[in-house]
C-alpha positions in Angstrom: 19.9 6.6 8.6 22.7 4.8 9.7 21.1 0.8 9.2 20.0 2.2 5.3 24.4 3.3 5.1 25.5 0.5 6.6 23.7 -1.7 4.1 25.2 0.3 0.9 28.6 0.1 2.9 28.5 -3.6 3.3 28.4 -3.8 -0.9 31.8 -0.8 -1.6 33.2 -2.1 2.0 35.9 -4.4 0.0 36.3 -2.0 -2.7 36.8 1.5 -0.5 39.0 -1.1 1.9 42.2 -0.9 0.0 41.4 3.2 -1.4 43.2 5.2 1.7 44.9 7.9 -0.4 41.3 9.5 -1.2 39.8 12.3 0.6 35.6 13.4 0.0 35.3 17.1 1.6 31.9 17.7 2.3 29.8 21.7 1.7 26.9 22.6 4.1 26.0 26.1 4.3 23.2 26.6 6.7 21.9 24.4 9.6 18.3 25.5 10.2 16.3 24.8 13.5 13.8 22.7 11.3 12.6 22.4 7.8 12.2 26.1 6.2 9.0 26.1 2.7 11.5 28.3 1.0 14.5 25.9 1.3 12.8 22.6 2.1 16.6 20.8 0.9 18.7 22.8 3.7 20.0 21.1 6.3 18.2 21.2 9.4 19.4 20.3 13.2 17.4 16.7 13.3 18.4 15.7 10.2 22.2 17.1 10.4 22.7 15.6 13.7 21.5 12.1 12.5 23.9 12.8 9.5 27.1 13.1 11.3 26.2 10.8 14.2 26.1 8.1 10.9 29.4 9.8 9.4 31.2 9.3 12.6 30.3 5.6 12.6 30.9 4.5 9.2 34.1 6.8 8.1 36.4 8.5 9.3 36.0 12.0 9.6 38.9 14.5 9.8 40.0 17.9 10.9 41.3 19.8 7.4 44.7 19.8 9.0 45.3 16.5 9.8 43.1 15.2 6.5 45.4 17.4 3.8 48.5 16.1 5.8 47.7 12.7 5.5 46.8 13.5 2.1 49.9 14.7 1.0 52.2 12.0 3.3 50.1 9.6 1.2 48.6 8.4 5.1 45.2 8.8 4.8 42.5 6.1 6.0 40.3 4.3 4.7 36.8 6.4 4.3 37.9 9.4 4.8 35.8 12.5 5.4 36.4 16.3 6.5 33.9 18.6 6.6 33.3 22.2 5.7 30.8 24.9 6.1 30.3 27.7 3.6 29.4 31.7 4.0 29.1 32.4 7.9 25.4 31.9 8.7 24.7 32.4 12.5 23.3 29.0 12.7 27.1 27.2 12.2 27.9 28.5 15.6 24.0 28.4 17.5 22.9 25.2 15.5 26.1 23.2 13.5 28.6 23.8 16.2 26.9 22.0 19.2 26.1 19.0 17.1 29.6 19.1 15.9 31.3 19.1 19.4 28.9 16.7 20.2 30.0 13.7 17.8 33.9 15.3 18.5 34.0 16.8 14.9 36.1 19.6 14.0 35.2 21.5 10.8 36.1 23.8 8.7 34.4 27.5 8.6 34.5 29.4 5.3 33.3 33.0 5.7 32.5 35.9 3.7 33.0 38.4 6.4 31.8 41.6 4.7 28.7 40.1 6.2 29.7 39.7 9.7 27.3 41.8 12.6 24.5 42.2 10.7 24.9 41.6 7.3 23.0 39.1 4.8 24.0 37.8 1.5 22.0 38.8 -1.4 20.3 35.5 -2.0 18.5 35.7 1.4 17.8 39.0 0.7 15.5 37.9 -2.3 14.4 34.8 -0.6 13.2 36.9 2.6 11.8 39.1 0.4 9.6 36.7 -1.1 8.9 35.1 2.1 7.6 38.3 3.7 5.4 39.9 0.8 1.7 39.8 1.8 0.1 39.7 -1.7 -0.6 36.4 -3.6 0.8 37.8 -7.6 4.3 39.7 -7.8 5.0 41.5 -10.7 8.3 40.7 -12.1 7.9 41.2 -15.7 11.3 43.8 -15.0 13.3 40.2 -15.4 11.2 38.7 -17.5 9.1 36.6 -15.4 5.8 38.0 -15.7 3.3 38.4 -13.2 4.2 35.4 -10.5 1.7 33.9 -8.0 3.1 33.3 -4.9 -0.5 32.3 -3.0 1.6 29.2 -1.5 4.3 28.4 0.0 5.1 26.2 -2.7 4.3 28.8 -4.9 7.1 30.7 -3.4 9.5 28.0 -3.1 9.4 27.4 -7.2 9.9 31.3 -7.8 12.7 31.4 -5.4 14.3 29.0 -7.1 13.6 30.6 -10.5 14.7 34.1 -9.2 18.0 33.6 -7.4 19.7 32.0 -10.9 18.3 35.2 -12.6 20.2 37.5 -10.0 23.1 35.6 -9.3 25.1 36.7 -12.6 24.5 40.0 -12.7 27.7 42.5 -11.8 27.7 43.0 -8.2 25.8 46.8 -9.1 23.0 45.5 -11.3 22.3 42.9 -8.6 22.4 45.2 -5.6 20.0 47.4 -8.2 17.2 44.7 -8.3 17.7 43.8 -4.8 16.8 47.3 -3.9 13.2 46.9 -6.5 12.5 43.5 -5.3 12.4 44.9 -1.3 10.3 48.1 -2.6 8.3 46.0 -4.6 7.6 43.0 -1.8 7.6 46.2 1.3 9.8 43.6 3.2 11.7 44.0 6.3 15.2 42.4 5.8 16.5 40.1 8.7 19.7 41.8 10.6 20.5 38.2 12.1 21.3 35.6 9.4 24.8 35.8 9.6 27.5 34.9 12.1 28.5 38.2 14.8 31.9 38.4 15.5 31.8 37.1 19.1 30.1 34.1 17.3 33.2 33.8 14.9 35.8 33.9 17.8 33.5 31.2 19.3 33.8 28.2 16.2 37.8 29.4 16.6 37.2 28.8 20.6 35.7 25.4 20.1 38.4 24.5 18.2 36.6 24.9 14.8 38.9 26.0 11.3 38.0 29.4 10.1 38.9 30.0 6.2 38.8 32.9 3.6 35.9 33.6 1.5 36.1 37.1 0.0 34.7 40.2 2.0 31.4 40.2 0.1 30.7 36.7 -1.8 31.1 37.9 -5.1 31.8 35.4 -8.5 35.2 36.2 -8.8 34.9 35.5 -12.5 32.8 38.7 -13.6 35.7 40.8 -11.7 38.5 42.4 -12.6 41.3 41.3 -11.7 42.1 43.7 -9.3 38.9 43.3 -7.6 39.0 40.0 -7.8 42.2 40.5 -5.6 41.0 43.0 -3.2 38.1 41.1 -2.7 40.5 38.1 -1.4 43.0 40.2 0.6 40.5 42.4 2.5 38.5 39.1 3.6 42.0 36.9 5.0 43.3 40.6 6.3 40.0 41.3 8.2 39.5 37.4 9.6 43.0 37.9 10.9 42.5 40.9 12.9 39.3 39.3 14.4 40.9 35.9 15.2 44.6 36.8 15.8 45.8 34.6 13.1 45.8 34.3 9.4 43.6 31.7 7.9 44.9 28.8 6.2 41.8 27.6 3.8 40.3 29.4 1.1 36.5 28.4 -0.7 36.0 29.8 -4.0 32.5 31.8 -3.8 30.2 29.3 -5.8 33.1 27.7 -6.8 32.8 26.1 -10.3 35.8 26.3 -12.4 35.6 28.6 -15.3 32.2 29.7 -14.4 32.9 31.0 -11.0 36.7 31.3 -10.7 39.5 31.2 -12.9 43.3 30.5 -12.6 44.5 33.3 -11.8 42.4 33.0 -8.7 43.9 30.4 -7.5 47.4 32.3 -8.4 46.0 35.0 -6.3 45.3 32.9 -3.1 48.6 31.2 -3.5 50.2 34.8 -3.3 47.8 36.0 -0.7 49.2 33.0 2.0 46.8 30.1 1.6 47.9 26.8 2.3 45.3 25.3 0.1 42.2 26.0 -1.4 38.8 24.5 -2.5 36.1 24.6 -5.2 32.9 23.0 -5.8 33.5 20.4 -8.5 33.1 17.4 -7.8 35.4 14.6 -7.0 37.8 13.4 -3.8 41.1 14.9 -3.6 43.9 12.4 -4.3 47.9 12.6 -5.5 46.4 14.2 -8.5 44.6 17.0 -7.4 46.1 20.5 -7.1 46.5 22.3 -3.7 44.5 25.6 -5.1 41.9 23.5 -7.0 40.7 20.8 -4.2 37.1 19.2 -4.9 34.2 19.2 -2.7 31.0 17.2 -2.6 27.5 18.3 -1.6 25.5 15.9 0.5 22.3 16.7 -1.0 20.5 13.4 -0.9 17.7 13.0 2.5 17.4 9.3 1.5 20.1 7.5 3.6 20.9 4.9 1.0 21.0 7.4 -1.5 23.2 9.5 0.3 25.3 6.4 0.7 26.3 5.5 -2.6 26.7 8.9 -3.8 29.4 9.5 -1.0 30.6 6.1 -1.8 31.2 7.1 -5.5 32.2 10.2 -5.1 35.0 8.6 -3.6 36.0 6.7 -6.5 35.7 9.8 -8.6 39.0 11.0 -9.3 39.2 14.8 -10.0 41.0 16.0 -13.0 39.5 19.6 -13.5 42.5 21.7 -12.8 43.1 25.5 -14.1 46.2 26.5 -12.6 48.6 23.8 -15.0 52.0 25.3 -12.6 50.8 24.3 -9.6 52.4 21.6 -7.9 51.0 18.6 -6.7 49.3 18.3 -3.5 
């Protein structure tokens, strides 16, 4: 990985030389053991480690702290690169932490923690659902997608990725509704372990790790009302500060597209609630432009190192401009 980056390096080397007031924040969610059928693009351990080992070498990778001070004092170096986790899988802390402390990289934690001890999120609910049904045809025809074979895995995989955009709209109740079919329908036994226990959660604070705000229970705070849109928010930052003996600093929008997912008077909302700052998921690196409440991120999505490479490289040069909250001041 890192001889294919340091090729594509050599060619934006001159051109990212002079660019220090630019900052690329980087989303992972989970860290699995090894390639998972049902999520062949997640990260995994061999391929995460390799990752930041090549991060570490070719940029320079912040803590949030230190990267949105330097940010804002207009100090930032050259290549510069924090990183962020989103949700509060168990596998940050058993899997993504070690690697972490091994290359000496502090990141930042954003957790839902409605799900914390034993909870899961409702999109590995339907994936493990899928994963764990015994027949080879589902019947789905309930949301309009027929009678599905799921003989394979790969079978599987292209359902799951056909079911979770079906579910993910849906208010919070008609979701929970068809959650509660699908596990009838599939007879599956839902995993109690996916997500991060609270002793795990005092131990990313303990290796010196950032934990932020990300509602109590994941929810697109765009479908709320405003009120539970609110809620949502102040539970989540009131609970993490009772388990952690401090208030967070860093709020992730859930999903985190503007308009789509969150609107401005979310952002208002975390600016009242405390945050220092607060991110979404457009694309983009964060510059004298970008809005405090409204910071990009960029998904690392790419296996192919090259690849990888100059869409982190670009990403770089693209300036973001998608703000909602217009009375915010400047970062």
């Amino acid at each position: 990985m890192k001889k294919g980056l340091s090729v594509a390096l050599e060619g934006m080397g001159s051109l990212l030389g002079g660019n220090s007031k630019r900052l690329t924040v980087l989303i992972f969610h989970r860290v699995l053991p090894e390639v998972d059928p049902l999520s062949p693009d997640e990260m995994h351990a061999s391929r995460f480690d390799a990752l930041v080992g090549t991060l570490v070498h070719f940029f320079n990778v912040l803590p949030m702290d230190e990267a949105l001070s330097r940010l804002r004092a207009g100090t930032l170096p050259t290549r510069s690169v924090a990183i962020t986790f989103d949700d509060g899988y168990a596998d940050n802390y058993t899997i993504a932490c070690p690697i972490l402390i091994k290359h000496g990289v502090k990141a930042t934690f954003f957790v839902a923690s409605g799900f914390l001890d034993g909870g899961i999120m409702w999109n590995d609910v339907a994936r493990e659902a899928l994963r764990s049904f015994r027949g080879d045809r589902l019947d789905l025809s309930w949301l309009d997608l027929g009678v599905c074979s799921v003989a394979t895995e790969a079978e599987r995989h292209r359902l799951t990725e056909t079911l979770l955009p079906k579910l993910k709209y849906l208010t919070p109740e008609g979701r929970r509704t068809a959650l509660t079919r699908l596990i009838g329908d599939t007879g599956a036994r839902i995993p109690d372990d996916l997500m991060l226990t609270t002793a795990q959660l005092q131990g990313l604070q303990a290796a010196g790790m950032e934990i932020g705000g990300h509602t109590m229970d994941h929810p697109i705070l765009a479908v709320l009302s405003e009120a539970e849109a609110r809620q949502q928010m102040a539970d989540n930052r009131t609970h993490l500060t009772r388990l952690l003996g401090r208030a967070p600093r860093y709020f992730a929008y859930p999903n985190g597209r503007p308009e789509q997912d969150y609107l401005a008077v979310h952002a208002r909302i975390a600016r009242e609630l405390g945050y220092e700052a607060a991110f979404t998921t457009s694309y983009g690196s964060a510059g004298p432009e970008s809005g405090s409440f409204e910071l990009p991120r960029f998904t690392p999505w790419d296996k192919d190192a090259l690849r990888f490479s100059l869409r982190l490289g670009h990403n770089f040069f693209r300036s973001h401009s998608r703000r909602l909250l217009s009375d915010e001041a400047l970062v």
